[in-house]
C-alpha positions as CSV (number, residue, x, y, z in Angstrom):
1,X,53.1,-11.6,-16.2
2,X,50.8,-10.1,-13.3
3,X,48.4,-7.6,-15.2
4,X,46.9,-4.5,-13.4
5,X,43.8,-5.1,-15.0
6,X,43.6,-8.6,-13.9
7,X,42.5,-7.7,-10.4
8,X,39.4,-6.2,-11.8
9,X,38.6,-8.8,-13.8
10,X,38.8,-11.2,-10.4
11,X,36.4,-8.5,-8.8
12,X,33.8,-9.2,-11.4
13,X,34.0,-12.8,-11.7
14,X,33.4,-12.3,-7.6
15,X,30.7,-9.8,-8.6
16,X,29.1,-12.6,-10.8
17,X,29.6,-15.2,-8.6
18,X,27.6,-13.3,-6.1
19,X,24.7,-12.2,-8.3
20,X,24.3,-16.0,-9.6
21,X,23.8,-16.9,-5.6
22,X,21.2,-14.1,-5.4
23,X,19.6,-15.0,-8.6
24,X,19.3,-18.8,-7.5
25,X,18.0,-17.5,-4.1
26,X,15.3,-15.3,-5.7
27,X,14.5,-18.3,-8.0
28,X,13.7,-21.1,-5.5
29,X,11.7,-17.8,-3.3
30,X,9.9,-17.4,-6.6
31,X,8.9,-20.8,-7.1
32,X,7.8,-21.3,-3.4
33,X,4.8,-18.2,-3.8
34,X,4.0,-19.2,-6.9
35,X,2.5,-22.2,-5.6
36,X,-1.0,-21.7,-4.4
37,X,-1.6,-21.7,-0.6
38,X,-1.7,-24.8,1.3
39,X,-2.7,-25.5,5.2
40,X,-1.9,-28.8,6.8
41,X,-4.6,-31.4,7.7
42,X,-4.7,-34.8,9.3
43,X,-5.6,-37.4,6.7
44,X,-7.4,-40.0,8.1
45,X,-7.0,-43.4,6.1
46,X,-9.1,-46.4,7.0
47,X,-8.3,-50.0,5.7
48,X,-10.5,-53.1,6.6
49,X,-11.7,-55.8,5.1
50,X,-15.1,-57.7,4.5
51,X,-15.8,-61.1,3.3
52,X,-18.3,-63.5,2.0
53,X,-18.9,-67.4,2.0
54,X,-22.0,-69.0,0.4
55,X,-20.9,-72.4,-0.1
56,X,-23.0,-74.8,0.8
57,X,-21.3,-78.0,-0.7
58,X,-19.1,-79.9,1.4
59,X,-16.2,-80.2,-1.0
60,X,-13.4,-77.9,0.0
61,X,-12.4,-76.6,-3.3
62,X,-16.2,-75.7,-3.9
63,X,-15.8,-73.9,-1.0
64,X,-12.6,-72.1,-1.8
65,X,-14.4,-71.3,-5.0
66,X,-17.3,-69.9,-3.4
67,X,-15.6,-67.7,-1.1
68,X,-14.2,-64.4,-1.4
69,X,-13.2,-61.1,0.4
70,X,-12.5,-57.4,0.0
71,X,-10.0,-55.2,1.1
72,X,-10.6,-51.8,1.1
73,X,-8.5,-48.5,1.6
74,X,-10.3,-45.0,2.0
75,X,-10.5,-41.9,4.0
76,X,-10.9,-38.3,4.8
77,X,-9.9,-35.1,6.2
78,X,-10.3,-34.2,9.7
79,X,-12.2,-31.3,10.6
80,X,-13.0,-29.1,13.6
81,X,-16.5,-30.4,14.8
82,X,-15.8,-33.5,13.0
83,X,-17.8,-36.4,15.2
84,X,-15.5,-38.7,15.0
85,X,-18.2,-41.7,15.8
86,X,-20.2,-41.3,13.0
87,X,-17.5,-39.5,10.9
88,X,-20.2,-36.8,10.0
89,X,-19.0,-33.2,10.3
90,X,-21.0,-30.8,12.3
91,X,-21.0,-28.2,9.6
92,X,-20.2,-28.0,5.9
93,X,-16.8,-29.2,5.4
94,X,-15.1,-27.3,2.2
95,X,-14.3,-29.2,-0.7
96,X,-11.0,-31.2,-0.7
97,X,-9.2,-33.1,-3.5
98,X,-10.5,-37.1,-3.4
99,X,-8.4,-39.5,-1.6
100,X,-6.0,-40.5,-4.1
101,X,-4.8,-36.9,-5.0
102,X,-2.7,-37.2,-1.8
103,X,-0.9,-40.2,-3.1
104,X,1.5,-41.1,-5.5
105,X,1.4,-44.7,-5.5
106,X,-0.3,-47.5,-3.7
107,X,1.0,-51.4,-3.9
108,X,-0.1,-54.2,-2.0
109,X,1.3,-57.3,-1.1
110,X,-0.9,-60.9,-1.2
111,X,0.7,-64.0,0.2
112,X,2.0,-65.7,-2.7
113,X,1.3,-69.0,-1.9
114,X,-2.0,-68.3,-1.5
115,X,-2.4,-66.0,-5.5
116,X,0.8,-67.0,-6.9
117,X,-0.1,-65.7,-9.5
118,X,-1.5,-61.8,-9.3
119,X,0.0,-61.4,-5.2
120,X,0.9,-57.9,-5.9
121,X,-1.8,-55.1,-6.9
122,X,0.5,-51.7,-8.0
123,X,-2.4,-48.2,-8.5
124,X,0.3,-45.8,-10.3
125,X,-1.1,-41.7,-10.5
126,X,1.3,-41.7,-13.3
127,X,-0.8,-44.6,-15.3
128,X,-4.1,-43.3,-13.6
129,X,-4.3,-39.8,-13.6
130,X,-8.4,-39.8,-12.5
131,X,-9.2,-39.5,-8.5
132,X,-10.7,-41.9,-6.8
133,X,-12.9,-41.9,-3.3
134,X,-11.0,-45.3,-2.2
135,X,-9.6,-48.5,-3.3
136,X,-10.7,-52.1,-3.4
137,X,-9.1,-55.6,-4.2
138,X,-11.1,-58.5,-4.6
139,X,-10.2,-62.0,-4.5
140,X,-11.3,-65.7,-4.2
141,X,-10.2,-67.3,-1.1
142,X,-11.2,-69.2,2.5
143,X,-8.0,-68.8,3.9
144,X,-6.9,-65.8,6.1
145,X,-3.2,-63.9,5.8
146,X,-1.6,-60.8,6.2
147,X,-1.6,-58.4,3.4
148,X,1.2,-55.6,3.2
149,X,0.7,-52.6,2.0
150,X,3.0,-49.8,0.7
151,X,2.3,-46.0,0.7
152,X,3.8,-43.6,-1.5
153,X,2.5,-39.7,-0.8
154,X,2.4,-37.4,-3.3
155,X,3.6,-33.9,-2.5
156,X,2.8,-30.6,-3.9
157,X,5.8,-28.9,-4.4
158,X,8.0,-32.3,-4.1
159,X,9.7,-32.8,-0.8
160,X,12.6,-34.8,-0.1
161,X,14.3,-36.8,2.9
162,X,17.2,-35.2,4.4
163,X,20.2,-37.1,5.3
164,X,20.6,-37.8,8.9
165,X,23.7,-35.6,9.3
166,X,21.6,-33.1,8.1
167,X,18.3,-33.5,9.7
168,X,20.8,-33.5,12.8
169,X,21.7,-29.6,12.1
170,X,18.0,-28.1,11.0
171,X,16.0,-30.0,12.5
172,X,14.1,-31.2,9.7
173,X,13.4,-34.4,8.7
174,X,10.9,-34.2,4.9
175,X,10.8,-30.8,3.8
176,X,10.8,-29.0,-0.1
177,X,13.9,-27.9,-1.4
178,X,13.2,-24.3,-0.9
179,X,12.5,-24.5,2.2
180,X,16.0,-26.4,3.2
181,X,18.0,-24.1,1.5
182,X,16.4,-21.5,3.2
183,X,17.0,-23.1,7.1
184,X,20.5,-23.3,5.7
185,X,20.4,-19.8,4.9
186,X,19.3,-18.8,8.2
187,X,21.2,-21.2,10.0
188,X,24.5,-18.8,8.6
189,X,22.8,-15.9,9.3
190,X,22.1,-16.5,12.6
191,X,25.3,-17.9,13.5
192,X,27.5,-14.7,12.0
193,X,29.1,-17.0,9.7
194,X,29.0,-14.6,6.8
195,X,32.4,-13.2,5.5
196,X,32.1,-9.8,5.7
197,X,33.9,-8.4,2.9
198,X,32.2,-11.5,1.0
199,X,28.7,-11.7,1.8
200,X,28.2,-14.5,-1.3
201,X,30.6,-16.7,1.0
202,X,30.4,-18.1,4.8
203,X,32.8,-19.9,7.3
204,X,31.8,-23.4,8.1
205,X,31.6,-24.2,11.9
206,X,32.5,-27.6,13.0
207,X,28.5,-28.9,12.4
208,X,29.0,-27.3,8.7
209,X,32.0,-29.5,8.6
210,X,30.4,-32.2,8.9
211,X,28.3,-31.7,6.6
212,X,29.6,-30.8,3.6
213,X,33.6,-31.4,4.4
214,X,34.1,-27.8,3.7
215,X,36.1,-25.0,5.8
216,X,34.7,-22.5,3.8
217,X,32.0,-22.5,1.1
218,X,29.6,-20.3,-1.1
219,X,26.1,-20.0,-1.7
220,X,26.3,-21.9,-5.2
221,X,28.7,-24.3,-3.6
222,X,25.6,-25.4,-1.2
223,X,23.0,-26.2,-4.4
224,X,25.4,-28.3,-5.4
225,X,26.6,-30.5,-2.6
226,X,22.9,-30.1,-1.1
227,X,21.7,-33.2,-3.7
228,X,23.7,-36.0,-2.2
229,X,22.2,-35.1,1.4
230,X,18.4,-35.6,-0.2
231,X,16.3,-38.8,-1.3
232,X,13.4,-39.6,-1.7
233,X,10.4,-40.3,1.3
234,X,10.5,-43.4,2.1
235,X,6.8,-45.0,1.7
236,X,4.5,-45.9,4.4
237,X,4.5,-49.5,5.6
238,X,0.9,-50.9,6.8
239,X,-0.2,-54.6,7.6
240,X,-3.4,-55.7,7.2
241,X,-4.6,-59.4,8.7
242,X,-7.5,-60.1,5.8
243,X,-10.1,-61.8,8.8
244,X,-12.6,-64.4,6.7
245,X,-14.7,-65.1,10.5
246,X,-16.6,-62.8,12.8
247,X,-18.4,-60.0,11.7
248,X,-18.0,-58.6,8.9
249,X,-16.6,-55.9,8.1
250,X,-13.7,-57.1,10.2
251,X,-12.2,-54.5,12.6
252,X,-11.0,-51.3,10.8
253,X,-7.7,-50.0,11.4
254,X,-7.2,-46.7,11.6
255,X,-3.8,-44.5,10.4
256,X,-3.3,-40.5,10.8
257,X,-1.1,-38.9,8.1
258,X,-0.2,-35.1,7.9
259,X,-0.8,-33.7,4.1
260,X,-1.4,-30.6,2.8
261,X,-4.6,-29.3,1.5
262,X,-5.3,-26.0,-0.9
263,X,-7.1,-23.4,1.1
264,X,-10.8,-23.3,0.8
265,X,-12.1,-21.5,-1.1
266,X,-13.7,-18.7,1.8
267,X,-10.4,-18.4,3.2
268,X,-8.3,-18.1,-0.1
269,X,-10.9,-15.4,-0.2
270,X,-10.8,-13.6,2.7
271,X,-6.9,-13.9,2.8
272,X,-6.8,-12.3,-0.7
273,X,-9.3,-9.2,0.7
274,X,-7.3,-8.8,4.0
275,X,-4.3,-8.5,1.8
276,X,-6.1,-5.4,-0.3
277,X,-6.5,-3.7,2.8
278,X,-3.0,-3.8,3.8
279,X,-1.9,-2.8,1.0
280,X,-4.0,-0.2,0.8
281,X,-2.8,0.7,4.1
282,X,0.7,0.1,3.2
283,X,0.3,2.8,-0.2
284,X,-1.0,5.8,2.6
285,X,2.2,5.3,4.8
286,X,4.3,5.0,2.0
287,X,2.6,8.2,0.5
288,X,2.7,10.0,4.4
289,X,6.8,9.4,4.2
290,X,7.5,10.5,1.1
291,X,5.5,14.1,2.3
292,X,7.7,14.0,4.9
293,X,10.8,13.5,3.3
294,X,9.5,16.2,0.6
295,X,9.8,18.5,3.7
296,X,13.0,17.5,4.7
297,X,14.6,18.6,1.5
298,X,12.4,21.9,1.5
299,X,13.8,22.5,5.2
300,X,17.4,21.2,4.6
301,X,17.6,23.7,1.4
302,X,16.1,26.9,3.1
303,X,18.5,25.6,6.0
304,X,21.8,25.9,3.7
305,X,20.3,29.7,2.0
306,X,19.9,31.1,5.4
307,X,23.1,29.1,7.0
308,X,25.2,30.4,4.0
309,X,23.8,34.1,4.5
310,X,24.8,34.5,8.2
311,X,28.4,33.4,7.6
312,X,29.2,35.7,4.7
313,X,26.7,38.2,3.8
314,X,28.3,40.2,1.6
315,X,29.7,37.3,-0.2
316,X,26.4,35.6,-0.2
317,X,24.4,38.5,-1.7
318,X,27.0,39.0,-4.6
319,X,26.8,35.6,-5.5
320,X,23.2,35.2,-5.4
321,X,22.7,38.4,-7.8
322,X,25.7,37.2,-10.3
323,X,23.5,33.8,-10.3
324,X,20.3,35.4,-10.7
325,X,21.6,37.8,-13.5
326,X,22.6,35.0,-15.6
327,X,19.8,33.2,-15.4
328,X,17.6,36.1,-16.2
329,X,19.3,36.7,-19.3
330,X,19.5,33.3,-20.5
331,X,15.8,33.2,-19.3
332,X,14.7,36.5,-21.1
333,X,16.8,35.9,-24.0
334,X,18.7,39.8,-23.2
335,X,19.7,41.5,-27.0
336,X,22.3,44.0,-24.6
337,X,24.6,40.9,-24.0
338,X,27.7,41.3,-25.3
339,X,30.4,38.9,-25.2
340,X,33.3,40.8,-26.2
341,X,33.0,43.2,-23.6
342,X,32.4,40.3,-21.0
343,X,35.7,39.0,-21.8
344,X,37.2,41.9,-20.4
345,X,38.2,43.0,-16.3
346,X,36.3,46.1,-16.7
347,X,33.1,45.1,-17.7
348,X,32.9,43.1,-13.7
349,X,34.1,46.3,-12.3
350,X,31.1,48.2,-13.4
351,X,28.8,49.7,-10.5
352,X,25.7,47.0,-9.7
C-alpha cells in the first residue's frame, strides 16, 4: 500500500544522495589544496658508462678478472640561464629534492649470460627511504652488452593512467584523481548535461556512453565506475649499450622527463604575501558592499513610510499613533493602563 509519506521519504533519500556527491566533491577539492604548491620542471636524467682494464697478463680470464665498468644514472633540474655545456647555472638555482625523490623505483637489466647470477639490480624508495644524488652499478667484465633499464616516477599526489576511451574524451593522458573527476565535472557542465530538476544527476551523450555504458548517471555513480578506467603509469623504458673501448666515459645519453617540484622557497613566499594583499583588498570591498546594502535597507524602509503616507494619510497617521502608543506604554511601564476598560468599544471611541 502506496503511503503519502513515502514520497517524502524518496525526496530525502534524493536530498542525501545529492549532499554525499557534494560532500565527495568538496573532499577530493580539499585534498588537492592541501597539498603544498608544485610547478613543473624538466628533469634532466643522464646515464653513461665508464670503464677500466688493467690487465696486463695475456690469459683471458685474468683479463676478464681484471676488468670492470660502471654505469651510472644521475641528473638535474633545468633552469632558466642554465648553460647547458657546462651544466652550471648562471645564478643561484633554489634548492630542489635529490634525484631519487622523483622516483619510485629504479631496476636494471644485465645480460644474463654474461652475470647469470645478479643480472637484475632493483633500488626500491619503499626499502630505501634516504635520497640519493645518482646511482651506480659496478661489475667485472671485458665484454660489451646492452643494459635495460626500467623507470618508475614517483608522484606527489599519485597520478594514474587513464584508459584510452577515456583519455579520448578529456584529453588527458596521466593526471591525479582529483583533477579527472574534475574534467569530468566540467566536461557535464559545459555540455548542459545536467538534469535540471536534479542537479546531483546528468544525461550521458553518446561519448559518455561509451564510457561508462550508462544513459543516465550520478555524481557517486562516476567515483565508482571511474576505478576500472585508471592504472597505474606505466615505467619508462631506456637502453643503455655498456661501451668497454674508446674514451671513457663513453657517450652520455641524455632523457628529458616532466616532474613536479615544490615551489622555492622566495616564491612560496612572495605568493603567500601577494595573497595578504588581496585579501586585504578583498575584506575593503566586502566591507564597501555591505555599507551599501546597509543603505539600501535604510532607503527601501523610509521608501515604504513615505509610500504608505501618500496613499492613505489618514489611515497612515492613526496607525502609526495606535503603534506608537503601545509601545510607549509597554516602554514606560504606564500605572493608567487598564485592561478591563480596554476590552470595551468605548474605550477606542474616546477623542485622541
Amino acid at each position: 500500500m502506496f503511503l503519502p509519506e513515502s514520497a517524502l521519504y524518496t525526496q530525502l533519500l534524493d536530498f542525501e544522495a545529492q549532499v554525499d556527491t557534494a560532500l565527495a566533491k568538496r573532499k577530493f577539492d580539499i585534498q588537492e589544496t592541501r597539498l603544498p604548491p608544485h610547478v613543473q620542471k624538466t628533469l634532466r636524467v643522464y646515464v653513461f658508462n665508464t670503464f677500466s682494464n688493467h690487465a696486463k697478463i695475456d690469459s683471458e680470464n685474468n683479463k676478464a678478472n681484471e676488468s670492470s665498468w660502471s654505469l651510472r644514472i644521475t641528473g638535474r633540474i633545468l633552469e632558466d640561464g642554465m648553460d647547458s655545456k657546462s651544466g652550471i647555472s648562471q645564478r643561484s638555482s633554489p634548492p630542489y629534492p635529490k634525484f631519487s625523490a622523483f622516483f619510485k623505483k629504479i631496476t636494471i637489466h644485465l645480460d644474463q649470460s654474461i652475470y647469470p647470477d645478479n643480472h637484475v639490480i632493483v633500488w626500491d624508495s619503499a626499502r630505501s627511504p634516504a635520497q640519493h644524488d645518482g646511482f651506480e652499478v659496478k661489475r667485472k667484465g671485458n665484454k660489451e652488452f646492452t643494459a635495460l633499464i626500467a623507470i618508475e616516477m614517483n608522484y606527489t599526489p599519485d597520478k594514474f593512467m587513464v584508459s584510452p576511451q577515456l583519455s579520448k574524451l578529456l584529453g588527458i593522458e596521466v593526471e591525479t584523481r582529483p583533477r579527472i573527476i574534475a574534467s569530468i565535472f566540467n566536461y557535464v557542465k559545459s555540455r548542459k548535461l545536467q538534469i535540471p530538476n536534479d542537479p546531483s544527476s546528468f544525461i550521458c551523450d553518446p561519448s559518455l556512453q561509451r564510457v561508462f555504458g550508462e544513459e543516465r548517471m550520478d555524481f557517486t555513480t562516476v567515483f565508482q565506475k571511474l576505478a576500472q578506467h585508471l592504472s597505474q603509469p606505466q615505467p619508462i623504458h631506456l637502453e643503455h649499450n655498456i661501451k668497454l673501448s674508446g674514451y671513457a666515459p663513453a657517450v652520455t645519453a641524455c632523457y628529458d622527463i616532466q616532474v613536479d617540484v615544490p615551489f622555492p622557497l622566495e616564491k612560496d613566499k612572495s605568493t603567500f604575501l601577494s595573497s595578504l594583499e588581496s585579501q586585504k583588498e578583498i575584506e575593503a570591498y566586502d566591507e564597501a558592499i555591505r555599507v551599501s546594502l546597509k543603505k539600501i535597507q535604510e532607503h527601501r524602509r523610509r521608501r515604504a513610510f513615505f509610500l504608505s503616507f501618500s496613499q492613505s494619510p489618514v489611515e497612515f497617521i492613526d496607525t502609526l499613533i495606535t503603534s506608537q502608543s503601545k509601545d510607549l506604554k509597554l516602554v514606560a511601564g504606564d500605572a493608567r493602563h487598564n485592561v478591563e476598560k480596554e476590552l470595551r468599544s468605548e474605550f477606542y471611541n474616546q477623542p485622541w
